[in-house]
C-alpha positions in Angstrom: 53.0 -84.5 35.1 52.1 -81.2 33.8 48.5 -80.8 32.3 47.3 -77.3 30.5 43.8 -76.7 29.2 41.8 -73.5 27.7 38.6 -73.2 29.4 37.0 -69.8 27.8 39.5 -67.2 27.6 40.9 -69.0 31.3 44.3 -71.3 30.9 44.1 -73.4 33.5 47.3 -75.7 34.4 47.7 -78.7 37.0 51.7 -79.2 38.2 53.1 -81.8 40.1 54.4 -81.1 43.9 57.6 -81.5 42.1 57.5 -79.4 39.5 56.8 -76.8 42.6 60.1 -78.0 44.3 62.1 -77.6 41.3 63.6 -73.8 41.5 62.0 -72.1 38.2 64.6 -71.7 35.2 62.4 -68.4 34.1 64.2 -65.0 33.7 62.7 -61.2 33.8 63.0 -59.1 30.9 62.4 -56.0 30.9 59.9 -54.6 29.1 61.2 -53.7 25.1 59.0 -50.5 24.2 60.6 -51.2 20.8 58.7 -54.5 20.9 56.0 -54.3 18.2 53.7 -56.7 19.5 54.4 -55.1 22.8 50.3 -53.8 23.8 50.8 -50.5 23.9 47.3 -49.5 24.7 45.7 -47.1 21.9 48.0 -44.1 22.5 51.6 -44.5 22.3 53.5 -43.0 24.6 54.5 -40.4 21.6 51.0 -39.5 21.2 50.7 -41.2 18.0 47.4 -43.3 17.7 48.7 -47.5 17.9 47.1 -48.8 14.9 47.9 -52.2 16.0 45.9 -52.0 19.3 43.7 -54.6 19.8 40.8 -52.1 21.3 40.4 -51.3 17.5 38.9 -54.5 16.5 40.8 -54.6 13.3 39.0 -51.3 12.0 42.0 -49.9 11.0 42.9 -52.9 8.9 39.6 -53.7 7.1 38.5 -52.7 3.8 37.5 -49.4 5.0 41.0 -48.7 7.1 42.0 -46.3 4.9 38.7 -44.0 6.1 39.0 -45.2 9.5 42.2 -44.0 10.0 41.8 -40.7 8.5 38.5 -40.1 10.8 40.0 -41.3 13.7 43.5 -39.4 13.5 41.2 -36.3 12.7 39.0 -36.4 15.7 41.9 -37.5 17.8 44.2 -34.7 16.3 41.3 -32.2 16.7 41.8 -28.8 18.8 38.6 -27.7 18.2 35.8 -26.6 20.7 34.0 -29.1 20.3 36.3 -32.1 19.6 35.9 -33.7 16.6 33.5 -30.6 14.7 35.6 -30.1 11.7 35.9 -34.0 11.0 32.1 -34.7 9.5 33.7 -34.8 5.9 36.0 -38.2 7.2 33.1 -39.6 9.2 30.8 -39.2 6.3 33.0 -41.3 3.8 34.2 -43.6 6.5 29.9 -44.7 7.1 30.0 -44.6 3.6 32.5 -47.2 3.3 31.2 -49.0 5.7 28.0 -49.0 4.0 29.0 -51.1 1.3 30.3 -53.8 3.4 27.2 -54.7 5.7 28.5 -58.5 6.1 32.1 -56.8 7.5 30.4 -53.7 9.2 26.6 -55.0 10.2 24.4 -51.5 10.6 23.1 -50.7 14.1 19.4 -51.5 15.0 17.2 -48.7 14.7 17.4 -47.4 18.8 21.6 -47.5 17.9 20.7 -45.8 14.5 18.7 -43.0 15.8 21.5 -41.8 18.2 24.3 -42.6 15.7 22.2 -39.6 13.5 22.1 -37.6 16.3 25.5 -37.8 16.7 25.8 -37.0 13.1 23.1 -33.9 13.5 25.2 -32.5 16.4 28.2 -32.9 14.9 26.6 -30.7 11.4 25.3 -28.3 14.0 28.6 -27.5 15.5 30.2 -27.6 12.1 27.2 -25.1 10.9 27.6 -22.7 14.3 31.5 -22.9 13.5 31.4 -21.5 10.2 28.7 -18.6 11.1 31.1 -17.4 14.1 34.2 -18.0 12.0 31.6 -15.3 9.1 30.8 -12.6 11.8 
């Protein structure tokens, strides 16, 4: 007599001390790095970004994806300095985006808000000091 259950994100299952005698009929296979549902983790072992990871909470797919994606690949693509400096512009339209779906992308209280425009701030500053060195 077999019984499963879910308790919280825990499977728990009760076997017989015959089903433990019985030799298992399971086989190894060996891992399929083709395998598209295959976690990968968020970098492929390419280097690509795996939009499919789960770490991404669906960002990627949402009705803002298209921004995500392009701010993402740009700070992750980025050689500068200070990684990520010269990706404001996709992190601006991607908050933007965002913006218009508060019910999708609820806005951080105002302790998370004030260090998300810090953030911002720095990331203008470094942009700013980039331009006057790239000038002199």
């Amino acid at each position: 007599l077999l019984f499963s259950s879910m308790v919280g994100k825990d499977r728990i299952i009760f076997a017989t001390k015959e089903d433990h005698e019985t030799p298992s009929s399971a086989e190894l296979v060996a891992d399929d790095p083709d395998d598209p549902y295959e976690e990968q983790g968020l970098i492929l072992p390419n280097g690509d970004i795996n939009w499919n990871c789960p770490c991404l909470g669906g960002m990627a797919s949402g009705p803002c994806g298209e921004q995500f994606k392009s701010a993402f690949s740009c700070f992750h693509y980025s050689t500068e300095e200070i990684k990520g400096s010269d990706c404001v512009d996709q992190f601006r339209a991607m908050q933007e985006c965002m913006q218009k779906y508060p019910d999708l992308y609820p806005q951080e209280d105002e302790n998370d808000e004030k260090s998300s425009k810090d953030l911002e701030a720095a990331s203008m500053e470094a942009s700013a000091a980039k331009e006057e060195k790239a000038s002199s």
